[in-house]
Steps between C-alpha positions, in 0.01 A plus 500: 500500500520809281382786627280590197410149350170366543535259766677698706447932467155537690395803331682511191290540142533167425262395760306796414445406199443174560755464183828366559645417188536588151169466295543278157425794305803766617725168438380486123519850476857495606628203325401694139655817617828330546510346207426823361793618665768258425396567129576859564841453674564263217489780223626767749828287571511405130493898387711595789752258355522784220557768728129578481343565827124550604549623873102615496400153408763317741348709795135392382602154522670566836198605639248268373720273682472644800126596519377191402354395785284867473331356197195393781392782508445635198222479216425295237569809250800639693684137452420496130684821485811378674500143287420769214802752561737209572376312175616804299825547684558155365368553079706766467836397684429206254484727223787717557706175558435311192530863311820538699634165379419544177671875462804361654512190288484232803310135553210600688376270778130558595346318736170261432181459660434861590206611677203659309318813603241685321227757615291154485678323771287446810606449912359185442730415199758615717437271765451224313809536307641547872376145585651341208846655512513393884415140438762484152794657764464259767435175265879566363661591836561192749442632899781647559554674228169661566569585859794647327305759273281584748832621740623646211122723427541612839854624557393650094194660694756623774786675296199708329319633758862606656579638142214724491514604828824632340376672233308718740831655625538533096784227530542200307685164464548470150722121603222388726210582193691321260523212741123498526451479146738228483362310759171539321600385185659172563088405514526555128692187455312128406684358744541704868898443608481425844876654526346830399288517725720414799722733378261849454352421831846516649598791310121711523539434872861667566338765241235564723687538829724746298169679419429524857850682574449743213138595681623549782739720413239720236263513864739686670622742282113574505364488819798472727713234720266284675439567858321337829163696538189455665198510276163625612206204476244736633271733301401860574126708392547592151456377090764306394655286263627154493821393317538166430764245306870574524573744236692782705489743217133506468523575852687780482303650196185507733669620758646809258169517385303564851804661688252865509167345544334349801504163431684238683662207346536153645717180343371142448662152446879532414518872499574508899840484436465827367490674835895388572615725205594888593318634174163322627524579863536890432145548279290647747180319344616112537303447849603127520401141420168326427396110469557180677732325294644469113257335394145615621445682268102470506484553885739799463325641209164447670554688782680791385275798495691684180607451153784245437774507228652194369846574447664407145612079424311373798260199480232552681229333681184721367283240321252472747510845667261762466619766241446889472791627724780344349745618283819382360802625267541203299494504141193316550232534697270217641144502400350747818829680585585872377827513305704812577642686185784670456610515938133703499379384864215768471245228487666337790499744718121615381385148646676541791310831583205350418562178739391469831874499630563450870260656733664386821791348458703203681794454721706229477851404569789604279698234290859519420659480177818534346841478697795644646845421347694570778297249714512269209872512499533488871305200526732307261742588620397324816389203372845463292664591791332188764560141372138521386357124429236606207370815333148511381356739239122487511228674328396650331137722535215416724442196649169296558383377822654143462858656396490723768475214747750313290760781608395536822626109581796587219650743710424308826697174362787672356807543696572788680831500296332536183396843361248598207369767297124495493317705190239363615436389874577722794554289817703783691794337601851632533630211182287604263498782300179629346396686164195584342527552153192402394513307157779759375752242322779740372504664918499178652796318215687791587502355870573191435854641324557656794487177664656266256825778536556358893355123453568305176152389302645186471577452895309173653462746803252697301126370400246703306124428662263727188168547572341726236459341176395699152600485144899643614565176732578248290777747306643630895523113618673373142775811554529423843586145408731619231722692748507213732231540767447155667180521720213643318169415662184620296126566699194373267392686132185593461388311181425821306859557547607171367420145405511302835670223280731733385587606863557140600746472193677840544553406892656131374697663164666752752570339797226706720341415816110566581465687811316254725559493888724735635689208742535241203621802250806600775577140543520444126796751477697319753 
């Protein structure tokens, strides 16, 4: 019941597709960059042991972490590269360590069976080698300790697309890098310490919520404290430009770039949460918000009559769309999209001209995002205040069809002593306090601090109903845990988000409920 997995989201680009998993080939692909990887946090722990530190390369690895999943969607030649560039980050940390040891008269210890690159080495090679290494891992792990590793990947995945998200506000977490690299290298070992692992998914996960606070705090000293707006849905005659992903900075770059020519902007996907910051709400050319949901990317993309920017260390959807207006700041470009150099958005805004744009335009109704502290505050302080029988936090994000009829019983089988904060559904009642953040994690963590300050995590009172579920859940739900919650009941993940086995595992490891009926679910926490 997901609101974006395949059986469930009705218009998602899954079903578009037709694709709902992850092919063979991305796998293989991913399995020998990771062991790529651990090799390099291997010799970048073992220099930093003599005060030698690569910060360049540490951030490289960081990254590759998180934009894994990107790898889709780029070509044969662009992949080489990467495997290429990441190859020689490992030769020569290599080098400089066994040179190291040698100047400083020390034992070296250097690891065996390292991977072989040449300018010879073929995708297919790759993949192949891909296969193997899967197949050799998972003959010497028994089934849990392979639903283990795979929880492990994921809240890995999670602390590095927080940590780069980080870097953009030219911060860093030196502690939770090192962690990383840590966690990576214990996969160096012959023999995979199930203690270890336990014990850096633990750790990664407090890391990461820690991450979240330290975002939150670099988005308002940039943009503003967070307020209750309405955003605009509707579009008005004129060439425009579509801004999709979550990266606020690239955002405001645009913005800055267009602020004296007449071109209007509109956000995509995560980036409506950028309307409930001051900074964003006072540039004259941000008209409002475009698309249908996170994740439609291809019907969004489709139907928008401008150029579109990708915004910086967002995986997108774009293998199947049609290419020519799209254009992105990563470092790399996919095969049909125009990489922006150097914050130059000339080309940008020279395909916007040339678009059609919007010859008409549409009304529609406004949606609201952000919140009000006060009223947050207020409302706690009546729920603390009543001898309130259970407090739900739900959401977050859209919802599908099915979900939304979920919490349309939910809320009519709940007591009418029982409150909840919805990030998600709205059903207008006076015991439930709404949000929309959209899928802004460091926003909505800052909430739930405000909450846990009048009602203890660890209360049987309170029960945690998540819908949305993407490559930060498993590393929110493991913290949660960790600081006591109780009642943690998780909607369906899409299988491109993870291993349905691995779900089934997670939800039994961790003591999590599926989100089934809405009657049976309330009962279960009496």
């Amino acid at each position: 019941m997901f609101y974006n997995s395949s059986n469930s989201y009705e218009y998602n680009d899954c079903v578009s597709r037709g694709a709902c998993s992850v092919s063979p080939a991305v796998s293989s692909m991913q399995e020998v960059m990771l062991i790529l990887l651990r090799q390099i946090s291997y010799y970048l722990l073992k220099l930093k042991e003599f005060g030698i530190t690569k910060e360049d390369i540490i951030r490289s690895v960081i990254s590759e972490i998180a934009l894994m999943d990107a790898a889709k969607d780029f070509s044969e030649s662009q992949i080489l590269n990467i495997f290429s560039g990441q190859y020689k980050n490992l030769t020569e940390l290599r080098k400089e360590y066994l040179q190291t040891c040698k100047l400083r008269n020390e034992q070296c210890h250097d690891l065996r069976n390292l991977l072989k690159f040449s300018s010879k080495t073929s995708l297919s090679s790759i993949l192949k080698r891909g296969d193997k290494e899967f197949l050799n891992k998972y003959k010497k792990l028994n089934q849990n300790q392979k639903y283990n590793t795979e929880i492990l990947a994921a809240v890995v995945k999670s602390v590095c697309v927080n940590l780069i998200c980080l870097y953009e506000y030219e911060c860093s977490c030196e502690y939770a890098s090192d962690t990383v690299l840590e966690a990576l290298n214990i996969f160096n070992s012959f023999r995979t310490d199930r203690d270890a692992i336990k014990k850096y998914t633990e750790t990664l996960s407090k890391i990461d919520a820690e991450l979240l606070k330290l975002l939150k705090n670099a988005q308002t000293e940039a943009y503003g404290k967070i307020e209750e707006s309405d955003v605009s849905t509707s579009t008005i005659p004129n060439k425009a430009i579509l801004v999709s992903g979550s990266n606020l900075r690239d955002l405001k770059k645009v913005l800055e770039y267009v602020k004296d020519i007449d071109i209007d902007i509109y956000t995509n996907g995560n980036l409506l949460v950028a309307h409930a910051f001051p900074y964003f709400k006072s540039c004259k050319n941000l008209k409002g918000h475009f698309g249908t949901g996170v994740f439609n990317t291809i019907l969004d993309f489709a139907t928008f009559p401008g150029a579109i920017l990708l915004t910086k260390n967002e995986a997108q959807n774009i293998e199947y769309l049609y290419r020519g207006r799209l254009f992105t700041t990563d470092d790399i470009a996919p095969k049909g999209v125009v990489k922006i150099i150097n914050d130059d958005f000339s080309p940008l805004i020279e395909s916007a001209i040339q678009a059609k744009g919007f010859a008409k335009g549409q009304q529609r109704e406004p949606v609201k995002v952000g919140f009000s502290e006060s009223k947050l505050n207020n409302f706690l302080e009546k729920v603390i205040s009543s001898d309130f029988e259970k407090f739900f936090i739900i959401g977050h994000s859209d919802l599908s069809i099915s979900m939304n009829d979920y919490f349309k019983k939910f809320f009519k089988t709940i007591s009418d002593n029982s409150y909840a904060l919805s990030f998600s559904y709205n059903p207008h009642k006076d015991n439930v306090f709404y949000i929309n953040l959209g899928n802004d994690y460091p926003q909505l963590y800052g909430v739930l601090q405000k909450i846990f300050e009048k009602i203890p995590i660890n209360s049987d009172k309170l029960a945690f109903f998540l819908t949305k579920c993407d490559v930060n859940s498993f590393s929110n739900i493991i913290n949660l845990k960790g600081e006591g919650a109780k009642n943690i009941f998780l909607s369906d993940c899409p299988p491109t988000v993870i291993n349905p086995s691995v779900l089934n595992a997670f939800n039994r490891l961790y003591d999590i409920f599926s989100i089934n009926e809405p009657e049976g679910d309330i009962n279960h926490l009496n």
